[in-house]
DOVEXTOR-96775 format. One record per residue (C-alpha): x, y, z; residue in one letter. Coordinates in steps of 0.25 Angstrom, whole numbers, plus 5000, padded with zeros to 4 digits. Example, Ala and Ser with C-alpha at 12.3 -4.5 7.8 and 13.67 -1.06 7.14 Angstrom:
BEGIN
504949825031A/505549965029S/
This chain:
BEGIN
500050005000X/501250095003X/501850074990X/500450114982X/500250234992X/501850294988X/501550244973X/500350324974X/501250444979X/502250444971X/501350424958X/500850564961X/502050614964X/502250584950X/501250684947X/502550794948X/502250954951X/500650924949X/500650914965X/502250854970X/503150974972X/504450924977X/505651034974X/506850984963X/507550864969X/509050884974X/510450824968X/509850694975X/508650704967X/507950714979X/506850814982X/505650804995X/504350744992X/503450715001X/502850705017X/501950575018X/500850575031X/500250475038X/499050565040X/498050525049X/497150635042X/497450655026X/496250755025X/496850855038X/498250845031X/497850895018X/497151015024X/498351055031X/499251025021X/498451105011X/498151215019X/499751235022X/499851255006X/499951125001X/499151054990X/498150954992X/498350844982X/497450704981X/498650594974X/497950464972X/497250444986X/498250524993X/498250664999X/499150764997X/499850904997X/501050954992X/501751074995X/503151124986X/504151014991X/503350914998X/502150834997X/501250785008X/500550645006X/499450655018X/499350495020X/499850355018X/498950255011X/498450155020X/498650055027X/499850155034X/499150205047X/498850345051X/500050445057X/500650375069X/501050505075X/501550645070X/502750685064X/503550725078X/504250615085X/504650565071X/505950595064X/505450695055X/504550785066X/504050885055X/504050925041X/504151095036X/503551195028X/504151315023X/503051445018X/503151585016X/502551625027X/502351545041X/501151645048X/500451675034X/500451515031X/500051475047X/498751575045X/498451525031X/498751385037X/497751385049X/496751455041X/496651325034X/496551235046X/498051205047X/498651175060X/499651265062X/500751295075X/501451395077X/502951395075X/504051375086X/504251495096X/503451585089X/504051575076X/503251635065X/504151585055X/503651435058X/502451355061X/502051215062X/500851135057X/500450995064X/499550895056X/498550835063X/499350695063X/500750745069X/501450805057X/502250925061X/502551025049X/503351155051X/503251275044X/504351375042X/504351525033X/505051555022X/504751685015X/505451665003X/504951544997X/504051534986X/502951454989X/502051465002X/502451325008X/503551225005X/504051095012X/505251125020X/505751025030X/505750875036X/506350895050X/506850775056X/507150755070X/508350675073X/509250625084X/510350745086X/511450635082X/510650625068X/510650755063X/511750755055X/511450605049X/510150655046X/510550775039X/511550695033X/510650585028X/509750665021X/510950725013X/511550605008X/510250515006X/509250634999X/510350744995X/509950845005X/510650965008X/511150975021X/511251105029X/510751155041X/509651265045X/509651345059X/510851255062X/510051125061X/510251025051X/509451005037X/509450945023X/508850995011X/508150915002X/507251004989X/506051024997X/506350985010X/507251015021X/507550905030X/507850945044X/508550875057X/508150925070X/508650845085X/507550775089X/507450765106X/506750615105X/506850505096X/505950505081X/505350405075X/505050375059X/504150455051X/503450335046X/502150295051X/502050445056X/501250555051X/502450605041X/502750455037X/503650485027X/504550605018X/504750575005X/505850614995X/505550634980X/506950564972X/507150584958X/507750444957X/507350334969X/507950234961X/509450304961X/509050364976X/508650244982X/509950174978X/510950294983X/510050274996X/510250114997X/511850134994X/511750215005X/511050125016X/509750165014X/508650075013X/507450095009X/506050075015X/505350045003X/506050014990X/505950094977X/504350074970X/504250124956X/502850164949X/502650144936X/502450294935X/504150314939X/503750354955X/504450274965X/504550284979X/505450234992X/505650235005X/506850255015X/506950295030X/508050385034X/508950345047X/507950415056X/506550375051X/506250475042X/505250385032X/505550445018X/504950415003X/505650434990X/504850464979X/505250474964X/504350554953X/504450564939X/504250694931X/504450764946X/504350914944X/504851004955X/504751114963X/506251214960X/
């Protein structure tokens, strides 16, 4: 059932910039792809989601909304059970946004029935929004960009020791840059920025939890998937073809981060 449910996906991935928008891959051929939810409620999802900016798209029997950089798949095809719990405690504790304008887009927001918190220690520069099944989303501001709302980040919170092989990691296996913002560690991948934070207590795996799984969009899973089993990484699930040209995989990094690879033909992306 899994297989038809990622088949499914991918298949409308294939669809390109009619509703995908992932930005141009890097050197690694590499580019972000999607958050995929365990919701327990599709229907509250979506309304948040599209109230936030994004667009509501019906693939096949699934639900969901893109935004420039990402695309949110609001379910997993039964028999996988409901969200198990939020995404704090687990190894990536939230996902980010980026607008133009943090008070202007908490106002539109709440007018739309989104549940909005406010940011840190008064910030106005940040704000969170907490789905209903656990999933913890910030928002941060920047002025200059050119669309009201882009995915920014995956923040994952790690063992201090695991910081730096973390960081690491995610530049050799997916080609990210590595770099370092307000002195903490990151690594940019085209449309997202993956983030390593000191966790106090121990995290467990995405999967099974409200964000079950990130996923990677690759120009060539059949090339990718080689470089990553010549260097130690097995994979999950191995490489499925469609007769349309998607494919899929899966892997699992070190610390339980569940991630799926995706390859489309005829991609067309965002500059």
């Amino acid at each position: 059932m899994k297989t038809l449910m990622s088949a499914l996906f991918v298949s409308c991935l294939a669809a390109g910039a009619a509703w995908a928008q992932p930005y141009k891959p890097n050197d690694m051929g590499v580019t972000m792809g999607h958050w995929h939810l365990n919701s327990v409620d599709v229907e509250a999802n979506k309304k948040i989601f599209a109230g936030m900016g994004g667009t509501a798209v019906k693939a096949g029997d699934f639900e969901v909304v893109r935004f420039p950089g990402v695309v949110v798949m609001l379910h997993l095809r039964a028999p996988a059970p409901p969200s198990t719990g939020g995404s704090e405690g687990t190894v990536v504790n939230h996902v980010g946004f980026i607008v133009q304008n943090v008070p202007d887009s908490v106002a539109k927001w709440k007018a739309a029935g989104v549940p909005v918190l406010p940011g840190n220690n008064g910030r106005l520069d940040q704000a969170y929004v907490i789905t209903p099944d656990g999933l913890k989303i910030e928002i941060l501001e920047d002025k200059n960009q050119n669309v009201p709302i882009r995915h920014e980040h995956v923040h994952l919170f790690l063992p201090e020791s695991e910081l730096a092989n973390s960081q690491a990691w995610y530049a050799k296996t997916f080609g990210a840059k590595p770099g370092l913002r307000n002195e903490a560690r990151v690594a940019d991948i085209p449309g997202v920025q993956m983030r390593f934070a000191k966790s106090a207590t121990p995290t467990v795996t995405t999967k099974g939890r409200i964000l079950d799984h990130i996923g990677f969009d690759v120009v060539d899973i059949d090339g990718f998937v080689k470089k990553l089993q010549a260097d130690g990484i097995k994979l999950d699930r191995p490489v499925s073809r469609n007769p349309n040209g998607t494919a899929l995989a899966f892997i699992t990094d070190p610390w339980g981060t569940y991630i799926e690879l995706n390859e489309r033909p005829n991609a067309v992306y965002l500059p």
